[in-house]
C-alpha positions as a Python dict, from the first residue, in 0.01 Angstrom:
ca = {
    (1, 'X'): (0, 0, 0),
    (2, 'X'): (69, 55, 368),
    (3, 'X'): (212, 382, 418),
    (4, 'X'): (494, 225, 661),
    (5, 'X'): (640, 5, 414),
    (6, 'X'): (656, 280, 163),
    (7, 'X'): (857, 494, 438),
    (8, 'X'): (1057, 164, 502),
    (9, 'X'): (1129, -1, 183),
    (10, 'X'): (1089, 242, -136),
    (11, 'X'): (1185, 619, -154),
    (12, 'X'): (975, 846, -319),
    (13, 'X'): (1186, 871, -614),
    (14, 'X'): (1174, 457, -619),
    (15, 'X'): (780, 461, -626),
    (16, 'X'): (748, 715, -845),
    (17, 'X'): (948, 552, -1148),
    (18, 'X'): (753, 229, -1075),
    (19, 'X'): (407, 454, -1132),
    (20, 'X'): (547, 551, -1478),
    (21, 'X'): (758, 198, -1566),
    (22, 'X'): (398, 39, -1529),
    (23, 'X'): (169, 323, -1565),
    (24, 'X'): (-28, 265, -1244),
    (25, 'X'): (-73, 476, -912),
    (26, 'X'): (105, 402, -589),
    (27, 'X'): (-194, 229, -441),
    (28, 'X'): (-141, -39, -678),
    (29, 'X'): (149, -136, -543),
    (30, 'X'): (119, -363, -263),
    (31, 'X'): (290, -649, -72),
    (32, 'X'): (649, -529, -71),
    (33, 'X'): (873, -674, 24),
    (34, 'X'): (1323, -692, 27),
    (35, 'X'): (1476, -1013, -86),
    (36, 'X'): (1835, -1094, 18),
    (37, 'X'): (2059, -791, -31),
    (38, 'X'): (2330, -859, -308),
    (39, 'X'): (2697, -727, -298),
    (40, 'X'): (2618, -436, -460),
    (41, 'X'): (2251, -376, -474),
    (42, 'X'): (1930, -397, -307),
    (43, 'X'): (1609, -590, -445),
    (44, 'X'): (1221, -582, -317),
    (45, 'X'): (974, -776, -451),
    (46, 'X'): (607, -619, -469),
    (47, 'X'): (267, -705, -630),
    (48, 'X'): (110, -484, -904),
    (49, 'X'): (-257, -637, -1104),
    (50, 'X'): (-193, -1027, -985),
    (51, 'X'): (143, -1003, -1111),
    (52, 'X'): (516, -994, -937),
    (53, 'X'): (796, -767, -976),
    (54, 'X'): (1098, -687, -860),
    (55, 'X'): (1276, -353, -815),
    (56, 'X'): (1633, -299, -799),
    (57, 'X'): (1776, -54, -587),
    (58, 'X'): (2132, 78, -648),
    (59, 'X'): (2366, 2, -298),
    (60, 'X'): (2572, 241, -139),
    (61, 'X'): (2868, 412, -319),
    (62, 'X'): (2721, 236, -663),
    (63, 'X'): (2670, 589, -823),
    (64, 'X'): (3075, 575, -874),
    (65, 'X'): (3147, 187, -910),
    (66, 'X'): (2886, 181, -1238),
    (67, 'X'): (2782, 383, -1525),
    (68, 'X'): (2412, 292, -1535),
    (69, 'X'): (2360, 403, -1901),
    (70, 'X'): (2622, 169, -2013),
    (71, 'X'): (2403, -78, -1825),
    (72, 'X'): (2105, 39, -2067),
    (73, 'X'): (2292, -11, -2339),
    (74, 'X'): (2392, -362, -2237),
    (75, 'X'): (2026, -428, -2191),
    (76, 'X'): (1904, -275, -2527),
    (77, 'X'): (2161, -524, -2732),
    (78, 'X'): (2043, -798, -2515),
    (79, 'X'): (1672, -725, -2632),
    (80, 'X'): (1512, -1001, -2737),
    (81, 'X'): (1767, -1232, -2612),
    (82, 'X'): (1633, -1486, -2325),
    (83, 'X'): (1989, -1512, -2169),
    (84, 'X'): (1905, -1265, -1903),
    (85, 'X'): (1597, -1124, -1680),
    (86, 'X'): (1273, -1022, -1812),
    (87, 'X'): (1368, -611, -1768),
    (88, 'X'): (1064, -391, -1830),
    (89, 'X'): (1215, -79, -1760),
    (90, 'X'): (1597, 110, -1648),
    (91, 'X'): (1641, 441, -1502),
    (92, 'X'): (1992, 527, -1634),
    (93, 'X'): (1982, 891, -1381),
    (94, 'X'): (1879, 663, -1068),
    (95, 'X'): (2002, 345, -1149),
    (96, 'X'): (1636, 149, -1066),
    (97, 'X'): (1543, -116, -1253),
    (98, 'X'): (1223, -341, -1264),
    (99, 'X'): (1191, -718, -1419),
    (100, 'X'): (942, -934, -1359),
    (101, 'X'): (996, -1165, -1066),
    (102, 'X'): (1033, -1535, -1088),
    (103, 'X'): (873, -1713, -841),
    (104, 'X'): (1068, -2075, -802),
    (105, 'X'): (1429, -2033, -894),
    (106, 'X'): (1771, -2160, -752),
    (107, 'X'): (2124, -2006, -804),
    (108, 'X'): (2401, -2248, -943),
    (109, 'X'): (2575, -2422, -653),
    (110, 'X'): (2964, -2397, -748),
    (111, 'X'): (3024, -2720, -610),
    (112, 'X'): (2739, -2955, -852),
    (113, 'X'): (2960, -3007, -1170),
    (114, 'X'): (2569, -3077, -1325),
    (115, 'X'): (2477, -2696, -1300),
    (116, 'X'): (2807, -2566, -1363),
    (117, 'X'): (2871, -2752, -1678),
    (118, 'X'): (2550, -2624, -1766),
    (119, 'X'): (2602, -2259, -1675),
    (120, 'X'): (2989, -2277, -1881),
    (121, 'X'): (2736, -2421, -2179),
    (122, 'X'): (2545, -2145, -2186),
    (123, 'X'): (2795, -1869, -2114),
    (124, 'X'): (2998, -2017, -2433),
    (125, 'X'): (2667, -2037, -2637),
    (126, 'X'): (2646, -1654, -2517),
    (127, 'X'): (2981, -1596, -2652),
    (128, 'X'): (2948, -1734, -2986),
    (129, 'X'): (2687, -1494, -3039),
    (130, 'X'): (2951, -1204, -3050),
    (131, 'X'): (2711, -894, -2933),
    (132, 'X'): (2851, -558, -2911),
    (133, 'X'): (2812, -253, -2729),
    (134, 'X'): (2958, 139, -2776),
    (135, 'X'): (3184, 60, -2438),
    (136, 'X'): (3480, -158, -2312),
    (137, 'X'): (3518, -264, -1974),
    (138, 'X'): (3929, -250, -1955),
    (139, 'X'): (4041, -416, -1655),
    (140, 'X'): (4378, -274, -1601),
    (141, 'X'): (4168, 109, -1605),
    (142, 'X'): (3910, -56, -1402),
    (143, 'X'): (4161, -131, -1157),
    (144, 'X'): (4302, 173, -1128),
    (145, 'X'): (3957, 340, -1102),
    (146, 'X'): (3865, 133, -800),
    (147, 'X'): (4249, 214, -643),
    (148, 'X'): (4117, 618, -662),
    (149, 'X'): (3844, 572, -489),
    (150, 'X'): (3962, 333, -215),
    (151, 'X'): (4254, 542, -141),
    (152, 'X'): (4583, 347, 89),
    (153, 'X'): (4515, -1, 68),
    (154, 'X'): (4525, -227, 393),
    (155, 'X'): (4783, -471, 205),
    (156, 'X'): (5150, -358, 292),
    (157, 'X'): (5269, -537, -26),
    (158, 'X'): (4956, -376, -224),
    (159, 'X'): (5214, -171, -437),
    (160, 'X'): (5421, -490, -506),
    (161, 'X'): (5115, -733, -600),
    (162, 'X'): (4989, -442, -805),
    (163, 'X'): (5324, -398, -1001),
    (164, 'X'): (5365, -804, -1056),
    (165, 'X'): (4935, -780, -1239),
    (166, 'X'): (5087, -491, -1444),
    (167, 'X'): (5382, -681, -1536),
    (168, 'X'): (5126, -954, -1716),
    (169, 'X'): (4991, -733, -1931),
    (170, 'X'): (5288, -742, -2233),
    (171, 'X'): (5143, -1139, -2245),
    (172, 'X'): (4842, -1057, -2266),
    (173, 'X'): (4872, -855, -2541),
    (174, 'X'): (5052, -1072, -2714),
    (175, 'X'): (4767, -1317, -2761),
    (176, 'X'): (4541, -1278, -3028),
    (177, 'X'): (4176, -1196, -2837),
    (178, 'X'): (3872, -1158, -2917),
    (179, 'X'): (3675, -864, -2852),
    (180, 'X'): (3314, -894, -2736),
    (181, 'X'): (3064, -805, -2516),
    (182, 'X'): (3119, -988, -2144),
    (183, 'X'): (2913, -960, -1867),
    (184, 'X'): (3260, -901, -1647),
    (185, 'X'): (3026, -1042, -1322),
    (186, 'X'): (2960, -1430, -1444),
    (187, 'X'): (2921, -1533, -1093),
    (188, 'X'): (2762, -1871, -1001),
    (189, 'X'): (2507, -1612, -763),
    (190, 'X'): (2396, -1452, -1128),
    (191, 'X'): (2321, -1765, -1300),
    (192, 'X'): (1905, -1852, -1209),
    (193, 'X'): (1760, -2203, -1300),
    (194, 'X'): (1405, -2068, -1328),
    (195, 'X'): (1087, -2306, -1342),
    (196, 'X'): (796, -2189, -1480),
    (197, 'X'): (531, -2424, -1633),
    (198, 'X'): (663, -2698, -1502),
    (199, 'X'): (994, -2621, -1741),
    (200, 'X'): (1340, -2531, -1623),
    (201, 'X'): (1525, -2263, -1786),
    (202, 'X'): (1895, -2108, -1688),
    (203, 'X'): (1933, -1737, -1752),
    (204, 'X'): (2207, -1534, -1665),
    (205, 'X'): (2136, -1205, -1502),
    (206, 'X'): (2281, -839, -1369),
    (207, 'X'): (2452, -701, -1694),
    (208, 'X'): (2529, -348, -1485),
    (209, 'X'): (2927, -441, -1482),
    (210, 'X'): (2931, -547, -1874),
    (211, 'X'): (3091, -466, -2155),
    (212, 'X'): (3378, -497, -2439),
    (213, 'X'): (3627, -754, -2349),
    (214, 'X'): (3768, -1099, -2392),
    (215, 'X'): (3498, -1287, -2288),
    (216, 'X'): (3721, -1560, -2146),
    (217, 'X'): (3694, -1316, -1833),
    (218, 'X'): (3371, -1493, -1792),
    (219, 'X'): (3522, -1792, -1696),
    (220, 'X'): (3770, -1631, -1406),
    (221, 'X'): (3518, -1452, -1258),
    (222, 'X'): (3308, -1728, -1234),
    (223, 'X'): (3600, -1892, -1088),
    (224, 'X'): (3752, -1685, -854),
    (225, 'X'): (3392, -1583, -658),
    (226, 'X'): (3351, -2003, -652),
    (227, 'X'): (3625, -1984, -451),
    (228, 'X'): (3793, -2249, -683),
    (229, 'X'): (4145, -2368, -624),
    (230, 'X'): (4342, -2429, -931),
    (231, 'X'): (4282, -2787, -962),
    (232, 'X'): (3871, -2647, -953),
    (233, 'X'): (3958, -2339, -1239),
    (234, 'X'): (4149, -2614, -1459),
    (235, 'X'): (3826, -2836, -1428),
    (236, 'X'): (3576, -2525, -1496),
    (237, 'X'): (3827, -2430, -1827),
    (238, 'X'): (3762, -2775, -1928),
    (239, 'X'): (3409, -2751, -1937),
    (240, 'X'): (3372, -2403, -2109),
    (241, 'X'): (3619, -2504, -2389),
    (242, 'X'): (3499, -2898, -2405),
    (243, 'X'): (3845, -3018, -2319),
    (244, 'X'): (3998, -2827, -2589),
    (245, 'X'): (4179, -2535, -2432),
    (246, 'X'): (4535, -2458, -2552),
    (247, 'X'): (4833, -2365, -2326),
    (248, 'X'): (4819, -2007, -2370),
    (249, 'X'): (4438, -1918, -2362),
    (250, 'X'): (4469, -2107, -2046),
    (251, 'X'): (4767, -1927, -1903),
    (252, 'X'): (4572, -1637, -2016),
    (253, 'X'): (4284, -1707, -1793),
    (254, 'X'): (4502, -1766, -1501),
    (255, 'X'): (4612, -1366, -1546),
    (256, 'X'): (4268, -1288, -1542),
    (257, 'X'): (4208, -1476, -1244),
    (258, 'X'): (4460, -1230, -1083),
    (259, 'X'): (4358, -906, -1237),
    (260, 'X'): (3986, -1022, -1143),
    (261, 'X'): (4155, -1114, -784),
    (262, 'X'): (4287, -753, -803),
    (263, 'X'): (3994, -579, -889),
    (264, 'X'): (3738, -687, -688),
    (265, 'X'): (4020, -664, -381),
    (266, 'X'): (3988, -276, -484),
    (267, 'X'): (3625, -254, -483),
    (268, 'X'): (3600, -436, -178),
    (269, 'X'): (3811, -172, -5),
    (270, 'X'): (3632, 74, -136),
    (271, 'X'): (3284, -46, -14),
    (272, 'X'): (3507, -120, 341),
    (273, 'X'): (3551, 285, 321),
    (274, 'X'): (3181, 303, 325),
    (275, 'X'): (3111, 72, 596),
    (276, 'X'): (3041, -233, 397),
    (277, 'X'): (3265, -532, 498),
    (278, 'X'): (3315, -891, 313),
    (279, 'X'): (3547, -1038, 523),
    (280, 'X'): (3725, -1379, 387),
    (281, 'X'): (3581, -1296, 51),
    (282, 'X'): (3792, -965, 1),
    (283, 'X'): (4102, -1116, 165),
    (284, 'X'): (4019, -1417, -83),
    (285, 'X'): (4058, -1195, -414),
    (286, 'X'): (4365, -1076, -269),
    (287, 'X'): (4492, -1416, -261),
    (288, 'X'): (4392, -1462, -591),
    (289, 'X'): (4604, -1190, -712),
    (290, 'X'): (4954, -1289, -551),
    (291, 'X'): (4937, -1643, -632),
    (292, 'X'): (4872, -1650, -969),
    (293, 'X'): (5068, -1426, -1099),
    (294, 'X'): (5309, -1627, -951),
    (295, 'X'): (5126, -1930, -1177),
    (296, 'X'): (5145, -1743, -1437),
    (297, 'X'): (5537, -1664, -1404),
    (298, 'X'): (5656, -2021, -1348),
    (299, 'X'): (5438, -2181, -1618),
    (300, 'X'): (5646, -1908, -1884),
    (301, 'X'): (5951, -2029, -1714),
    (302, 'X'): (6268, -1762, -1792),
    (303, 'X'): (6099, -1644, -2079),
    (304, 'X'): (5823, -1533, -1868),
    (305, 'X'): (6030, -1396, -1629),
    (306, 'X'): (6180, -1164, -1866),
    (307, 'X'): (5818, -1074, -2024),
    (308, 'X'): (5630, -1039, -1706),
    (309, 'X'): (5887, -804, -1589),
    (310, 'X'): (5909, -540, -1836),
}
């Protein structure tokens, strides 16, 4: 391996985990090289023995945004389970992770109802399983975690937008909901058609945000990183439930398209403290916030008034 692109691409510490993941020396690993950065991490692909990896790279800030053995655990009850990248090993102290690297895939384009209806077929397949872990992923604490470390927001009606979320929360426990694990981060850019022997498969990958929840959460997050307008998240419900979605498990899904609005608003003003901007897309989950609780509120009518502001 070039001594360059070890200085450029992989600390130390990075190269030294993938000698012991794959019980090789340095020298064996050759032809490194980054793929497209995601929103939180960073990925290189590299050759070891004929055969291609990639190595995961925790972004900036990620050391407070994600408990990495939770991620383990998420990975151990997914053993065995061809929903999600081939992972051959996880560094819970460093946060690197290695998989084997598919060659020819293609991430599902929001906007080809074909591959969505697909990837809502598979996430509800994924439900019905009903995995567990030892650890929730509460949104409402999640929130407020992500508020701590982003400080003041930029919004000026921040405090009021985060009030009106709060306010949903005495419907929401009002439902009857099922408890399971949820990957939290089932974003079109994490579902991979993968081709291999001239056979297509769809996995779902990056489990680092999962954990106990409702797992219709799936479906808003899916939705609200689409960019989906409500006509779009009405459509995508549709699909995941077959056409059989009640009023209230759909109302319920439009508050988690605001809390999810909320949330990753917070963590996108977080990674703005550390230099890392996403434009339209933060000011986008902000949007998602104010108007539907708003959606939420007028489809209750004066009942909902009364219970969304408790």
């Amino acid at each position: 391996m070039d001594a360059c692109l070890e200085k450029r691409f992989l600390t130390d510490s990075a190269l030294t985990f993938l000698e012991k993941a794959l019980g090789i020396g340095r020298e064996q690993i050759t032809d490194v090289q980054p793929t497209s950065a995601g929103m939180t991490n960073r990925s290189f692909r590299f050759q070891s023995g004929g055969i291609q990896y990639i190595l995961r790279v925790p972004g900036e800030g990620t050391d407070k945004l994600i408990n990495r053995r939770q991620e383990a655990e998420n990975y151990r009850a997914l053993s065995g389970d061809t929903i999600s990248d081939h992972v051959i090993a996880i560094d819970p102290e460093t946060g690197y992770k290695l998989a084997t690297y598919w060659t020819e895939t293609r991430n599902c384009d929001p906007k080809n109802p074909q591959e969505v209806q697909a990837c809502m077929a598979l996430l509800r397949q994924f439900h019905e399983k009903a995995l567990t872990v030892p650890h929730d992923f509460d949104i409402y604490q999640e929130i407020d975690f992500y508020e701590s470390l982003m400080g003041s927001s930029v919004y000026p009606d921040y405090d009021e937008v985060r009030l009106r979320c709060r306010a949903m929360r005495p419907f929401l426990n009002s439902l009857e909901r099922k408890c399971i694990l949820t990957h939290v981060d089932a974003v079109p850019d994490n579902f991979l058609f993968v081709r291999e022997n001239g056979k297509e498969t769809l996995h779902l990958i990056d489990w680092e945000y999962a954990g106990m929840n409702d797992p219709h959460l799936d479906i808003a997050m899916f939705a609200i990183y689409a960019g989906y307008d409500r006509q779009e998240i009405d459509r995508l419900i549709d699909w995941y439930f077959e056409g059989q979605c009640d009023g209230n498990t759909r109302l319920k899904i439009y508050c988690y398209v605001a809390l999810g609005g909320l949330l990753w608003s917070n963590w996108c003003e977080y990674k703005r403290k550390l230099g890392v901007e996403f434009g339209e897309y933060s000011l986008r989950q902000y949007r998602y916030a104010k108007d539907y609780y708003k959606i939420v509120q007028q489809e209750l009518g004066e009942e909902g008034k009364e219970t969304c502001t408790k």
